[in-house]
N, CA, C and O atoms as a DFTB+ gen file, in Angstrom:
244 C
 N C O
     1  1    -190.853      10.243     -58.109
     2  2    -191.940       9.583     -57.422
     3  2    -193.146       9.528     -58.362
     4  3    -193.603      10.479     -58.996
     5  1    -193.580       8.296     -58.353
     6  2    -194.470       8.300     -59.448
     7  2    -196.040       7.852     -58.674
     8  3    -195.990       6.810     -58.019
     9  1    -197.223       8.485     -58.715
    10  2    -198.176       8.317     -57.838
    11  2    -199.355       7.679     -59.309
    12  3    -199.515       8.181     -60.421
    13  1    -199.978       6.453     -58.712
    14  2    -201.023       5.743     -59.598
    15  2    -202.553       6.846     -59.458
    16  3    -203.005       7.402     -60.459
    17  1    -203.137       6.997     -58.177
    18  2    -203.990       8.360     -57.989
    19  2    -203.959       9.734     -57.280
    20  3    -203.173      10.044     -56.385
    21  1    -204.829      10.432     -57.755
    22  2    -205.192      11.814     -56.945
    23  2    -204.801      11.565     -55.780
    24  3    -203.774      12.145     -55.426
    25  1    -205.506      10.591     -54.759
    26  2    -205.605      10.081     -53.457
    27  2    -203.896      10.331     -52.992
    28  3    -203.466      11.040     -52.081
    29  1    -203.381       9.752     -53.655
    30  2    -201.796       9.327     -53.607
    31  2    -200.983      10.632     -53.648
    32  3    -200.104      10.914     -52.835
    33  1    -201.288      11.232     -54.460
    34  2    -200.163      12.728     -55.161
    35  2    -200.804      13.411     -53.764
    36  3    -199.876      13.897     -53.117
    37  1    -201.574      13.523     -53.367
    38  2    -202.505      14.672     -52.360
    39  2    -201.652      13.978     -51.024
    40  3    -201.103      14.720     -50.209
    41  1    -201.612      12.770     -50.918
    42  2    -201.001      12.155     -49.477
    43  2    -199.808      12.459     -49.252
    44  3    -199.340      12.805     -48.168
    45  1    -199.137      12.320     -50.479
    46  2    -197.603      12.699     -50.625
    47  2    -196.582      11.651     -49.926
    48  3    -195.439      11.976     -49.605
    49  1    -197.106      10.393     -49.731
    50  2    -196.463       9.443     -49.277
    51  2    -196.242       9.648     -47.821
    52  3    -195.243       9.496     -47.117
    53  1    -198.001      10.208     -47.458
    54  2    -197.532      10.638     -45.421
    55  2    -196.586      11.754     -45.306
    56  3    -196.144      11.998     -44.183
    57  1    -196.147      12.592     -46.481
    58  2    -195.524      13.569     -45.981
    59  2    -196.478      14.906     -46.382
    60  3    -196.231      16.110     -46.309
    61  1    -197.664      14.178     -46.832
    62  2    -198.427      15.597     -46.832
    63  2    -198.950      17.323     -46.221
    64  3    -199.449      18.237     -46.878
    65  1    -198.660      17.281     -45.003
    66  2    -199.047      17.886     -44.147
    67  2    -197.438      18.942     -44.474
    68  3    -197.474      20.149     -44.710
    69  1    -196.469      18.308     -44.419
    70  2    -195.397      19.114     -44.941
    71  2    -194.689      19.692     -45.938
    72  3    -194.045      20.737     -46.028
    73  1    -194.947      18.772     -46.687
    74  2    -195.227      19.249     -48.325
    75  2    -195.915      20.220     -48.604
    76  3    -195.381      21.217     -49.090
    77  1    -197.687      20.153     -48.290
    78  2    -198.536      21.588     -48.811
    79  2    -198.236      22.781     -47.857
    80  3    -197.956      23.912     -48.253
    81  1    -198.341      22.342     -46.369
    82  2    -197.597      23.541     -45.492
    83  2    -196.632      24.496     -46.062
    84  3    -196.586      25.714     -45.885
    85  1    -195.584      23.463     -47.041
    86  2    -194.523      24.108     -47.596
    87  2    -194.732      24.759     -48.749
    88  3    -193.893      25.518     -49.235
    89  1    -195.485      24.594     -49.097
    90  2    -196.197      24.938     -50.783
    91  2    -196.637      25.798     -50.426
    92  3    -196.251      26.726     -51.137
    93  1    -197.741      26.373     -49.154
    94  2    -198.704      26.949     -49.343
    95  2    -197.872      28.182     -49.260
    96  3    -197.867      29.094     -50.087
    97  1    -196.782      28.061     -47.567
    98  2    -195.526      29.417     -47.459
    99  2    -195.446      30.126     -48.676
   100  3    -195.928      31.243     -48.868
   101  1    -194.554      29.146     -49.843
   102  2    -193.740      29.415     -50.781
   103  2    -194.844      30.453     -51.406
   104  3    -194.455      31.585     -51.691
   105  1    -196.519      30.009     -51.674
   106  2    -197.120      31.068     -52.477
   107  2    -197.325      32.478     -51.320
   108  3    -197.177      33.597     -51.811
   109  1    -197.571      32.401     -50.220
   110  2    -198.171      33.343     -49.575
   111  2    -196.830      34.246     -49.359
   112  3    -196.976      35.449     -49.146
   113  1    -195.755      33.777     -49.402
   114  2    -194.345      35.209     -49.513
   115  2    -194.075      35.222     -50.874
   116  3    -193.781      36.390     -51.132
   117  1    -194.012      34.500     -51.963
   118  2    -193.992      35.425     -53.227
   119  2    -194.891      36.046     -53.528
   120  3    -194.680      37.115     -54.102
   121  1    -196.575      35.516     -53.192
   122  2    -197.220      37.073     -53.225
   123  2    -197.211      38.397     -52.695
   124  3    -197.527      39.480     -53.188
   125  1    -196.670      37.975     -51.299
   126  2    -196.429      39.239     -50.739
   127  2    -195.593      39.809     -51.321
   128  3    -195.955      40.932     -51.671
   129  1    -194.084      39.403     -51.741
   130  2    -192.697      39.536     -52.819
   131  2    -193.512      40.698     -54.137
   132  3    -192.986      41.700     -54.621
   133  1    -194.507      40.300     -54.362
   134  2    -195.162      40.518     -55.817
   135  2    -196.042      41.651     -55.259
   136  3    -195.946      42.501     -56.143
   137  1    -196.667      42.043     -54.516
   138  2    -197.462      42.673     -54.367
   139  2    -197.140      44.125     -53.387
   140  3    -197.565      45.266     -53.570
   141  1    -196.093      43.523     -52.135
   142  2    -195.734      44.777     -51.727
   143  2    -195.219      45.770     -52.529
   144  3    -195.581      46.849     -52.062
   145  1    -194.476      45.931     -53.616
   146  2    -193.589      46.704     -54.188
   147  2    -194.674      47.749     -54.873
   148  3    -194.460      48.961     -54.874
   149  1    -195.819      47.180     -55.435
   150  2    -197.381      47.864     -56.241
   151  2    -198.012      49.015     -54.987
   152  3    -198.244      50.223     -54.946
   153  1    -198.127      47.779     -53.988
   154  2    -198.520      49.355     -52.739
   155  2    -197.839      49.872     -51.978
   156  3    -198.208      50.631     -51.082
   157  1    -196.798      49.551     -52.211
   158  2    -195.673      51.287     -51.868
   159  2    -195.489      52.177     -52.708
   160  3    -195.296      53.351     -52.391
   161  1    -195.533      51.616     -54.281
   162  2    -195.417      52.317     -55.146
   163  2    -196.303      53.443     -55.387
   164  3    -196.000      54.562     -55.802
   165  1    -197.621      52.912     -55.018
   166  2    -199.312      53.550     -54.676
   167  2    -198.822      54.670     -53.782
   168  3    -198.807      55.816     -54.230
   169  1    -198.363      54.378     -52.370
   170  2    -198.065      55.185     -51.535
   171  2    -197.339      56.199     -52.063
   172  3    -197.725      57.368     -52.058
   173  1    -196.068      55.738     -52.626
   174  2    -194.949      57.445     -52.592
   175  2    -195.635      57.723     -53.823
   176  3    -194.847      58.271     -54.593
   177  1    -196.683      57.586     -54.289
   178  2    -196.879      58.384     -55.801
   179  2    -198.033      59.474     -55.074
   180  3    -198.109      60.644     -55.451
   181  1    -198.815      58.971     -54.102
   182  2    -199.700      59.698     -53.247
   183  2    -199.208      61.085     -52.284
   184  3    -199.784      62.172     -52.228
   185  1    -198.128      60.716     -51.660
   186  2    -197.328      61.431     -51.081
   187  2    -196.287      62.564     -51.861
   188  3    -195.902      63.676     -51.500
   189  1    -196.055      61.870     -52.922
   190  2    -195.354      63.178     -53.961
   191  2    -196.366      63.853     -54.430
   192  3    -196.077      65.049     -54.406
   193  1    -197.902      63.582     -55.040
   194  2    -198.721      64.202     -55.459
   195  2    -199.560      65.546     -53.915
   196  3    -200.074      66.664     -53.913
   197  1    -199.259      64.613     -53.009
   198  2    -199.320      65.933     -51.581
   199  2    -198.739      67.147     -52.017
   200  3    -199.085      68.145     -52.649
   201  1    -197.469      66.588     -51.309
   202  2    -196.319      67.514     -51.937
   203  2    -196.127      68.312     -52.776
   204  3    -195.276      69.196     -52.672
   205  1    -196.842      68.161     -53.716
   206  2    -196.580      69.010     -55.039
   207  2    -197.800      69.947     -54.777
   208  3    -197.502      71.128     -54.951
   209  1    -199.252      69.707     -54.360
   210  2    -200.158      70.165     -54.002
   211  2    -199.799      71.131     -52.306
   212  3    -200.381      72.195     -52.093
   213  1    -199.252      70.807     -51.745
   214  2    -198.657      71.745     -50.877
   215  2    -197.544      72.994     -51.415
   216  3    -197.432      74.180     -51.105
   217  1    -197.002      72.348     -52.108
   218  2    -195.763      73.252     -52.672
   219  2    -196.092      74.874     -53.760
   220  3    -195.732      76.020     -54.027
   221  1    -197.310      73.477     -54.092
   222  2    -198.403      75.065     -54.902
   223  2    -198.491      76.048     -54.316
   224  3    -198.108      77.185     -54.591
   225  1    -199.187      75.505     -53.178
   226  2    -200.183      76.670     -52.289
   227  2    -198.763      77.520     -51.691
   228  3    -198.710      78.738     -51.857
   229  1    -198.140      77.118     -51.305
   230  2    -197.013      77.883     -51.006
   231  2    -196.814      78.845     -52.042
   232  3    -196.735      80.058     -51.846
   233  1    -196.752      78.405     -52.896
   234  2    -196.014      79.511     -54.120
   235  2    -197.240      80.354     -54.467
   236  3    -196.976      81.494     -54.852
   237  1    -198.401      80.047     -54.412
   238  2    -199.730      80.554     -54.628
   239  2    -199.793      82.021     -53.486
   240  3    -200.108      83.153     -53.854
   241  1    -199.443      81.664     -52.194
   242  2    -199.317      82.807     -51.448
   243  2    -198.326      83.941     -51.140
   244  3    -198.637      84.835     -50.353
């Protein structure tokens, strides 16, 4: 599909509304894809660092 303007590529030949709808999905779950894995990772590194800080005090007493 070959579009002469901006006006045109943005309309999408009247299928616009479904096209960017579809575009917009595609970015907002690969970011999530991309980003959940960083703050869980955050999480169990928080939770093992507990842990290890509990495990002290145990051995401490």
């Amino acid at each position: 599909m070959h579009f002469s303007n901006w006006q045109e590529f943005l309309a999408m030949g009247g299928y616009a509304p479904f096209v960017w709808s579809a575009f917009a999905l595609t970015l907002i779950i690969l970011g999530i894809v991309l980003v959940t894995p960083v703050l869980r990772r955050r999480q169990l590194l928080r939770q093992l660092q507990r842990l290890e800080r509990l495990r002290e005090q145990e051995n401490t007493q």
